[in-house]
C-alpha positions in Angstrom: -9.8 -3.8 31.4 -10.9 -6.2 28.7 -9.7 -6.3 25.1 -12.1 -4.2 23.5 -11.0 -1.6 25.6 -7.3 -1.6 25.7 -8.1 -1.6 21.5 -10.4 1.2 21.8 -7.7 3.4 23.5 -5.1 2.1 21.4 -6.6 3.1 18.7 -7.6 6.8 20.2 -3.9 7.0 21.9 -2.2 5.8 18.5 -4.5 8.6 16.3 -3.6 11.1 18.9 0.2 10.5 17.8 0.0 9.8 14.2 -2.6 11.9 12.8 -1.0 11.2 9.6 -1.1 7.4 9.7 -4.6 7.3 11.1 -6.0 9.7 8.4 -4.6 7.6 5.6 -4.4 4.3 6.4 -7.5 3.6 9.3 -9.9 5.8 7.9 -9.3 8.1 11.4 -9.3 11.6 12.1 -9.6 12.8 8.6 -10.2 16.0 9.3 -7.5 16.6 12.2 -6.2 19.5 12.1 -2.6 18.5 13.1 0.3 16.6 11.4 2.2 13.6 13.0 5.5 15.0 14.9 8.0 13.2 12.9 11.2 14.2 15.7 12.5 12.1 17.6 10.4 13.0 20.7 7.4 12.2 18.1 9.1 8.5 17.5 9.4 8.5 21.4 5.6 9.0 22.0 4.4 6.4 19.4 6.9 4.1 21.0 5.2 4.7 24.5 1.8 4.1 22.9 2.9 0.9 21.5 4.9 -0.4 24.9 1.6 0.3 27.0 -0.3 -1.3 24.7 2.0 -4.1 25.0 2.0 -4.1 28.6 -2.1 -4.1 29.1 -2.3 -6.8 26.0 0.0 -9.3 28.6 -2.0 -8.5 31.9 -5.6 -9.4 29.9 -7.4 -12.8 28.7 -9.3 -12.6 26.1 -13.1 -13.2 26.6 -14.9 -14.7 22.7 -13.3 -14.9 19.5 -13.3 -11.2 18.1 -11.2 -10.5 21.7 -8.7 -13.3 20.6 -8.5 -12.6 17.3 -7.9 -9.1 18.1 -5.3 -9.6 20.3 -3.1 -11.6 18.7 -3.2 -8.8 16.0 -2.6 -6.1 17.9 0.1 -8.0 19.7 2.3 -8.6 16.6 1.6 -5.2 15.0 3.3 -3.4 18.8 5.3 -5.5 18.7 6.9 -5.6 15.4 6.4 -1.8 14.8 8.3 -1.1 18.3 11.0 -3.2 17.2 11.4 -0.8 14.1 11.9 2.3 16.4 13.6 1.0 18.5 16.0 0.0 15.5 15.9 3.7 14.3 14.2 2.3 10.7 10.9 4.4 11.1 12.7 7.9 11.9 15.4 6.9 8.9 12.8 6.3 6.8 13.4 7.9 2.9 11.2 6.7 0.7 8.8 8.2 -2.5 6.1 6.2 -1.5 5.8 5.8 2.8 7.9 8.1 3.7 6.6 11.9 6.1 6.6 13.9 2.9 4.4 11.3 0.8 2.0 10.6 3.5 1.5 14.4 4.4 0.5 15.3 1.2 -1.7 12.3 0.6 -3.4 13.4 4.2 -5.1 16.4 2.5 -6.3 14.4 -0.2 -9.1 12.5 2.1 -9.9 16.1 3.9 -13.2 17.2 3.5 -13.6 20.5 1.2 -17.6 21.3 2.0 -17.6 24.6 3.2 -15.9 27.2 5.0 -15.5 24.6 8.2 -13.7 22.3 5.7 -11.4 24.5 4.9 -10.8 26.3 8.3 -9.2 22.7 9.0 -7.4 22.7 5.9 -5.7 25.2 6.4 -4.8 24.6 10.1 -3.0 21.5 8.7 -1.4 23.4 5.8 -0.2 25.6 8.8 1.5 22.1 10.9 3.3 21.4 7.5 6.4 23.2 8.4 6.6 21.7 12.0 6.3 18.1 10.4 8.7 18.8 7.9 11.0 20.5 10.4 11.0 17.6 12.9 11.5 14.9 9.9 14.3 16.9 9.5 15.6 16.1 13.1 15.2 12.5 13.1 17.2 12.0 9.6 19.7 14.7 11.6 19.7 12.1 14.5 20.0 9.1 12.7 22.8 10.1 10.3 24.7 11.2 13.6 24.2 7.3 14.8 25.8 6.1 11.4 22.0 5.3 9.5 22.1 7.2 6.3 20.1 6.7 3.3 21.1 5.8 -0.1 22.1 8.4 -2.5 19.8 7.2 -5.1 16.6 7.8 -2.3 18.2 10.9 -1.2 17.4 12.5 -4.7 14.4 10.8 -5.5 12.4 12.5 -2.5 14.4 15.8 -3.3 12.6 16.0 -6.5 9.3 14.7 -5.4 9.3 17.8 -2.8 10.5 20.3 -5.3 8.0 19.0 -7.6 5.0 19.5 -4.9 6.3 22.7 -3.8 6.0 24.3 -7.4 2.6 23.7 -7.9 0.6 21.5 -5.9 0.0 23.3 -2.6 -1.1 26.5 -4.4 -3.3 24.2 -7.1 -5.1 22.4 -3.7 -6.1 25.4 -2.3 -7.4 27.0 -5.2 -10.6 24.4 -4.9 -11.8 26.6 -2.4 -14.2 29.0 -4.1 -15.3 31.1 -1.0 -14.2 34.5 0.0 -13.4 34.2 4.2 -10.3 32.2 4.0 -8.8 33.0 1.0 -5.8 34.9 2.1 -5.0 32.6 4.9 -5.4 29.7 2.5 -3.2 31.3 0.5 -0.2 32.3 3.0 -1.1 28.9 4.3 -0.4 26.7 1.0 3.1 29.1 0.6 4.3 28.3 3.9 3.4 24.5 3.1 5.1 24.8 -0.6 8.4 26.3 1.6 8.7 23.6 3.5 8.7 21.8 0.9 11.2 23.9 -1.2 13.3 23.7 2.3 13.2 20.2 2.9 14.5 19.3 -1.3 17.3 21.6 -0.7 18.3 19.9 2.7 18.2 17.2 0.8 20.3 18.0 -1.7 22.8 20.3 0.4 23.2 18.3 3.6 21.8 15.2 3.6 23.3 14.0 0.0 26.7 14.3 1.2 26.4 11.9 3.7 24.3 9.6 1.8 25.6 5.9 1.2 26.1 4.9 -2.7 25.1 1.2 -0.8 21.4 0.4 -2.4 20.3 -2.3 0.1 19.8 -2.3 4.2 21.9 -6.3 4.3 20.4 -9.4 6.0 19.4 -8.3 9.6 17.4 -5.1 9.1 15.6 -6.6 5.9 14.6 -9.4 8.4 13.3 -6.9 11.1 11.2 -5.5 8.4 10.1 -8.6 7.1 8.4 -9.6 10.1 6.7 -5.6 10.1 5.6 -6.0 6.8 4.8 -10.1 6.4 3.9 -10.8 10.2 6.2 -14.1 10.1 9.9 -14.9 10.1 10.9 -14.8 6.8 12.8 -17.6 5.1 14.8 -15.9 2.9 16.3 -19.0 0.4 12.4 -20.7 0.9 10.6 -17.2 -0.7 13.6 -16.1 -3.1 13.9 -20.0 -4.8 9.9 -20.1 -4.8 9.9 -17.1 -6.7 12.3 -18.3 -9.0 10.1 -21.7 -10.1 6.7 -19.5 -9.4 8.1 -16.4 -12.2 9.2 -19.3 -15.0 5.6 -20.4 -14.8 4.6 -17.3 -15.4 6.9 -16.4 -17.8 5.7 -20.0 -20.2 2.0 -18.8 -19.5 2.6 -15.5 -20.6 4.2 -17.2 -23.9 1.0 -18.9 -24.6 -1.4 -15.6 -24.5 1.4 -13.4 -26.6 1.1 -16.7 -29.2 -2.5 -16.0 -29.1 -2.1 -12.4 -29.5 0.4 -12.5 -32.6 2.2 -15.6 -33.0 6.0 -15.9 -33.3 6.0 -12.4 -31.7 8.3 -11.9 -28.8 6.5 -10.6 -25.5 7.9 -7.2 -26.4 6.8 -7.0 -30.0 3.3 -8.0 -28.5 3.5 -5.5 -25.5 3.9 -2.7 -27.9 1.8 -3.9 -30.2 -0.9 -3.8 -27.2 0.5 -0.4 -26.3 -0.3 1.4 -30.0 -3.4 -0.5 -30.8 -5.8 2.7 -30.6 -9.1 0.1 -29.8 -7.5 -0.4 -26.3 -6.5 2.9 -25.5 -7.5 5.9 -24.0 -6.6 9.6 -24.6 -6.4 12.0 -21.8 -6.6 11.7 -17.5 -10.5 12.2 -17.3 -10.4 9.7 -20.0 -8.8 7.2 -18.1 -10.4 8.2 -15.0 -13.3 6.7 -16.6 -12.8 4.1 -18.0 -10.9 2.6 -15.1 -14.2 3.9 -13.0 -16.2 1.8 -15.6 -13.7 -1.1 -14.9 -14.6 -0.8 -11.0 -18.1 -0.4 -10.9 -18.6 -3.3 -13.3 -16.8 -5.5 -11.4 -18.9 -4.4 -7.9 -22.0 -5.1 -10.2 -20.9 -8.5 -11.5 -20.1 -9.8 -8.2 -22.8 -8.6 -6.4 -24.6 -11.7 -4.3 -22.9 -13.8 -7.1 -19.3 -14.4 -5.3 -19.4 -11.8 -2.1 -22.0 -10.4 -0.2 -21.3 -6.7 -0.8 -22.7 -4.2 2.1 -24.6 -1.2 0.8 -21.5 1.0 1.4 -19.0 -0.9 0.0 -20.9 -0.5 -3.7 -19.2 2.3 -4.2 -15.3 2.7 -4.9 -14.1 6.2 -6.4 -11.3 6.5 -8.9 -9.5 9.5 -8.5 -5.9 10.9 -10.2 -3.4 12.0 -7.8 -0.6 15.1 -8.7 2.0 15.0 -10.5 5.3 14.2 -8.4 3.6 10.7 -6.9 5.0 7.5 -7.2 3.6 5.7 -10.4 2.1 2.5 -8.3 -1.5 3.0 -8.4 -2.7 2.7 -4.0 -5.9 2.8 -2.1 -7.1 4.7 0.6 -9.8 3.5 2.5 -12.5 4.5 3.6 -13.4 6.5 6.6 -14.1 4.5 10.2 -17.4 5.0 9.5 -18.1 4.5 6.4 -19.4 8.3 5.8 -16.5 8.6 3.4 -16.2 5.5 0.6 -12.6 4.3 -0.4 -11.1 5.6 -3.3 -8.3 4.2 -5.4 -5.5 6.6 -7.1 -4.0 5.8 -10.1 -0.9 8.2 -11.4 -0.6 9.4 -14.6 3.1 10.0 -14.3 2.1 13.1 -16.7 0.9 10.6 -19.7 -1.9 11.6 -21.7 -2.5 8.6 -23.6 -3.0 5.4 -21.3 -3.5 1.8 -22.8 -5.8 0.2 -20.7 -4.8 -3.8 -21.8 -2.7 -3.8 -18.3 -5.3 -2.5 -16.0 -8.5 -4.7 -15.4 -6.0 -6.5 -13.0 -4.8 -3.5 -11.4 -8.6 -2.1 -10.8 -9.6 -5.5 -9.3 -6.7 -5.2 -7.1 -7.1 -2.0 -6.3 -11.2 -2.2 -5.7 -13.5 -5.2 -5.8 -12.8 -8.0 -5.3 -9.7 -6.5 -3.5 -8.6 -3.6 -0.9 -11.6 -2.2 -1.0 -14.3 -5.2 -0.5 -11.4 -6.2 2.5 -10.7 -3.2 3.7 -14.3 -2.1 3.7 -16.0 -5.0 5.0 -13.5 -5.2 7.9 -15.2 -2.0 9.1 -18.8 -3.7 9.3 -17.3 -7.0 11.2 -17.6 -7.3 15.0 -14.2 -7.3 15.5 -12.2 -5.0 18.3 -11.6 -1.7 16.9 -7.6 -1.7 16.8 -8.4 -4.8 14.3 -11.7 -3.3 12.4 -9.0 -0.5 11.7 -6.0 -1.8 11.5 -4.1 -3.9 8.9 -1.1 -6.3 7.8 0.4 -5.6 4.5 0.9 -9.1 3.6 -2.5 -10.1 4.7 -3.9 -7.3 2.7 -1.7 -7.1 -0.7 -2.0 -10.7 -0.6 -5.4 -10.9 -0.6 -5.5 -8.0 -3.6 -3.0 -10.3 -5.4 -5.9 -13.3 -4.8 -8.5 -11.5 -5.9 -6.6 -11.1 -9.6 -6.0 -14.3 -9.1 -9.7 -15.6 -8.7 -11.1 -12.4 -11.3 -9.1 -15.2 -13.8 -10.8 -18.3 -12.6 -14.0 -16.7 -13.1 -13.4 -15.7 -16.5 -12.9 -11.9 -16.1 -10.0 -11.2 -18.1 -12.1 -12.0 -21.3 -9.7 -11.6 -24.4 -6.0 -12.8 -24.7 -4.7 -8.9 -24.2 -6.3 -8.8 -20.4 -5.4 -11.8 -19.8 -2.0 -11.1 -20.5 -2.1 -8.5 -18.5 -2.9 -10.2 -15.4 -0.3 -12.4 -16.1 2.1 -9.6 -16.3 1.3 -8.2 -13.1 1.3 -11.8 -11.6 5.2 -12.1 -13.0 6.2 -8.9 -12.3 5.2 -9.5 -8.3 6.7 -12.5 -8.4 10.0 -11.0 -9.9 10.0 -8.6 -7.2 10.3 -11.1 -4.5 13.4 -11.8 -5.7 14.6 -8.2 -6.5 13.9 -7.1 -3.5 15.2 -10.4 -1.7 18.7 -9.5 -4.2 18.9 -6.4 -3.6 18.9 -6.0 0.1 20.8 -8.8 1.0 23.7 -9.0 -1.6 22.5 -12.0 -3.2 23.2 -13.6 -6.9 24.9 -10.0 -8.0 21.5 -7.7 -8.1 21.9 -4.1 -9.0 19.7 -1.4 -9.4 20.3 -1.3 -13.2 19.4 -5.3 -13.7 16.4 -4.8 -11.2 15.0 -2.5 -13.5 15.5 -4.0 -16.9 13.8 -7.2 -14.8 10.6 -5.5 -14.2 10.5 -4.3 -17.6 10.6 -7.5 -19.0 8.7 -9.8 -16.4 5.8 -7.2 -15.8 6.2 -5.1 -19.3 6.3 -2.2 -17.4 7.9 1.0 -19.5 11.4 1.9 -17.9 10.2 4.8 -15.6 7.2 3.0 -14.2 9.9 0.4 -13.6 12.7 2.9 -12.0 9.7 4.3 -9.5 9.5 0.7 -8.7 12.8 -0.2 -8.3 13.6 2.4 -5.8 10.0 2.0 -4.0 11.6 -1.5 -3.4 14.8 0.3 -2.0 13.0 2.6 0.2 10.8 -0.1 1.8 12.3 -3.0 2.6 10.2 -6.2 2.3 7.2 -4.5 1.2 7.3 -6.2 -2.4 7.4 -9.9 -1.2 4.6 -9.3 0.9 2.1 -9.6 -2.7 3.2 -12.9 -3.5 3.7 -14.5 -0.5 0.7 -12.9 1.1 -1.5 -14.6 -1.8 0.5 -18.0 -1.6 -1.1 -18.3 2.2 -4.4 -17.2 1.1 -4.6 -20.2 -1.9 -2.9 -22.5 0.5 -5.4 -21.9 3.4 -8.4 -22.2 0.3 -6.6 -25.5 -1.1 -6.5 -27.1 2.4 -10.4 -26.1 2.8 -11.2 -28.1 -0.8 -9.3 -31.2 0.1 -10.8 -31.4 3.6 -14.5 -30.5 2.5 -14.3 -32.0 -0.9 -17.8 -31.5 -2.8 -19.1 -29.6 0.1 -16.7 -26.8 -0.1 -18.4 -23.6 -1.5 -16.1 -20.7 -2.5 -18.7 -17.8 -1.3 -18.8 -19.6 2.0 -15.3 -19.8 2.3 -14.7 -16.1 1.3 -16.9 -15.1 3.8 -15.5 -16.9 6.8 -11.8 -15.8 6.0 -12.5 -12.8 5.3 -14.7 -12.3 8.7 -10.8 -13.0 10.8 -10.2 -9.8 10.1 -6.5 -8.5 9.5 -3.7 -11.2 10.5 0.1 -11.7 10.1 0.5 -14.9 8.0 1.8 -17.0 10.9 -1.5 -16.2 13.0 -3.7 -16.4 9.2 -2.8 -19.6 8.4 -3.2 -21.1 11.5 -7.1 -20.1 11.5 -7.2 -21.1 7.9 -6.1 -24.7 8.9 -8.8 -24.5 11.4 -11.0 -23.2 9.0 -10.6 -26.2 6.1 -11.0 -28.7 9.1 -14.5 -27.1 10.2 -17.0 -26.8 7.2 -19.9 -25.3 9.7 
């Protein structure tokens, strides 16, 4: 069996058991009509998927450079997800933003809804949400019983974000179907969904919040199992947090200098909500903001067009949509379909604003879009890489390559007055900050609370406090996630700094994009290696 086909069934195998996961996050199996078993049994069989995966992987040589490049990624993502499991952190999981109840609801939101077919499977799903709610259920059952509890402050969070969904959002969804055939099973469908919902929030509350620890953090050894999930390397925890440290005080003088240029004397707050109330830079209402963020993209995919990235036919389109109300605040992508039949779209919460200033989120939409998850995500699609790679991912060789394309959107002049500019800086600060959060607040370190975390994002990244809060306990809920942005992007400028000291004059920045974007997905270990090899081969 070569490697292109132990990823080919890896990939159908892996679908098979997380419809949820494939749907929203490889572009697979939108339209399944099943949810993910969250059980235990369900844990079991992605486990098994993942060991025989394994197990092929070791018994198989890779034959060219797509098949070795592919197998060293599919190697660390078994492996690293496994350990997880096995660890009981997957079926523990509470979180706002990755845990069962987030990720089922964003499922329906990549669903087709063309005709009667569309909805059949719509409603077949809306019909599995009590069986994947149910068996999410068992595992936090299971996993309180072996001592893992979650944190009082999570507990409540996802509590409210179900009984916020249950109120209104299942019975909103399904009134987009403007047929006749299916509307009473629609509708008996989106009320069994809506009482799962309303079931799970008072489990919550009734069962589960008893037990729940008033301790914030995981401590030192399960942050580190999750740091080599989420970065794909061992993480040095007093290397990254002390980086941080230097890395957010030079963000912190270079935001001085653009708030001087803004209104000079002014503190960065005065100027933040001076920004805020300035009615030239704001917009009034969500189909507002839709559209001006859409403007945002599709300038940007225009602008860059043969100039910086060769950008594939598909790929020149990225949708901006608004998600319901009861998601967590951080804007997120999903990508687009295997295929490319459906384009990517990016989602950015209201968190039930109507009046959005729009100072803070160029960055964000260049993130988000072009030149970030979607030109990656998107063009990984069109490589000839294995499958398991084409649609698979690491989230610190993709945030940090979102958090490099801000970064280069800057060197190329993008952020074209002092007030966008500030606000890439902002969002550069307020990732680096949350290394160190993050780093503090899991393992015990320097005194961090969850009070102090917050008031630091609202300073560092000028977030409002409930943007902020969401934040904070998205950090709490997912441990090493946040690091991943800013350490992710410091491998991607230190593979393109080694490239323009070896290649001096010769080195050309499209060129360079092109190649390291054509590895495909990589854990850092495995991305800086190939970007060494890279700088040290021009041709």
């Amino acid at each position: 069996m070569s490697i292109r086909e132990i990823a080919d069934r890896y990939v159908d195998a892996y679908a098979a058991v997380d419809p949820v996961r494939a749907s929203r996050s490889m572009g697979i199996g939108r339209d399944a009509t099943h949810l993910t078993d969250y059980s235990p049994d369900g844990q079991a069989a992605i486990a098994d998927v993942l060991t025989a995966t394994l197990r092929d992987l070791g018994a198989t040589e890779a034959t060219d450079e797509a098949e070795r490049l592919g197998q060293g990624h599919l190697e660390d993502s078994c492996r690293s997800q496994l350990a997880l499991i096995e660890a009981g952190e997957t079926g523990s999981l509470v979180s706002a933003l990755a845990g069962p109840p987030a990720m089922v609801r964003m499922s329906f939101d990549v669903m087709a809804t063309d005709g009667d077919q569309a909805w059949a499977r719509i409603a077949s799903r809306l019909e599995d949400v009590p069986r994947a709610m149910a068996g999410y259920r068992a595992s936090l059952t299971a996993a309180a019983a072996a001592g893992r509890v979650p944190s009082t402050r999570l507990v409540d969070v996802v509590a409210r974000q179900c009984a916020t969904w249950a109120d209104t959002w299942f019975s909103t969804f399904v009134r987009g179907y403007g047929g006749d055939a299916l509307r009473d099973r629609l509708d008996r469908a989106a009320g069994t969904a809506a009482e799962a919902y309303a079931g799970l929030a008072s489990w919550f509350r009734e069962d589960l919040a008893p037990a729940a620890s008033s301790v914030d953090g995981v401590g030192v050894d399960r942050y580190r199992l999750w740091g080599t999930y989420m970065l794909g390397a061992e993480l040095d925890l007093d290397e990254a947090y002390d980086w941080a440290v230097e890395d957010l005080a030079r963000l912190e003088r270079e935001k001085a200098v653009e708030c001087g240029r803004i209104r000079p004397g002014a503190t960065f707050e005065e100027v933040r909500d001076h920004l805020d109330a300035d009615p030239a830079g704001v917009v009034e209402g969500a189909d507002a903001y839709r559209a001006a963020l859409q403007d945002i993209v599709d300038t940007a995919i225009e602008g860059l067009l043969d100039v910086e990235f060769d950008i594939v036919p598909e790929l020149r389109q990225c949708t901006v949509g608004i998600p319901p109300e009861g998601t967590a605040l951080a804007p997120y992508y999903s990508p687009p379909s295997e295929d490319l039949s459906q384009p990517g779209t990016t989602w950015f919460p209201t968190g039930g604003q109507d009046r959005f200033p729009l100072w803070e989120q160029y960055t964000t939409a260049y993130h988000e879009a072009v030149p970030g998850h979607h030109l990656q995500l998107g063009l990984t699609r069109v490589l000839p890489l294995v499958r398991s790679q084409r649609v698979g991912g690491n989230i610190a060789h993709l945030e940090g390559w979102a958090l490099y394309a801000e970064r280069l959107m800057d060197e190329l002049g993008w952020f074209r007055t002092p007030a966008t500019r500030l606000g890439f800086l902002c969002m550069q600060a307020f990732r680096a900050a949350r290394v160190i959060v993050d780093i503090g607040l899991h393992t015990g370190r320097d005194g961090w609370t969850y009070e102090r975390a917050v008031e630091k994002m609202v300073t560092s990244g000028g977030q409002h406090r409930a943007f902020a809060e969401s934040e904070v306990l998205r950090y709490l809920s997912w441990p090493a996630q946040a690091p991943s942005y800013k350490l992710g992007e410091r491998a991607w400028l230190a593979g393109r700094s080694l490239a323009m000291t070896a290649q001096g004059p010769a080195f050309d920045r499209k060129t360079w994009h092109s190649r390291v974007l054509a590895l495909g997905p990589l854990g850092l270990d495995r991305l800086g290696e190939e970007l060494a090899t890279i700088a040290a081969d021009p041709t």
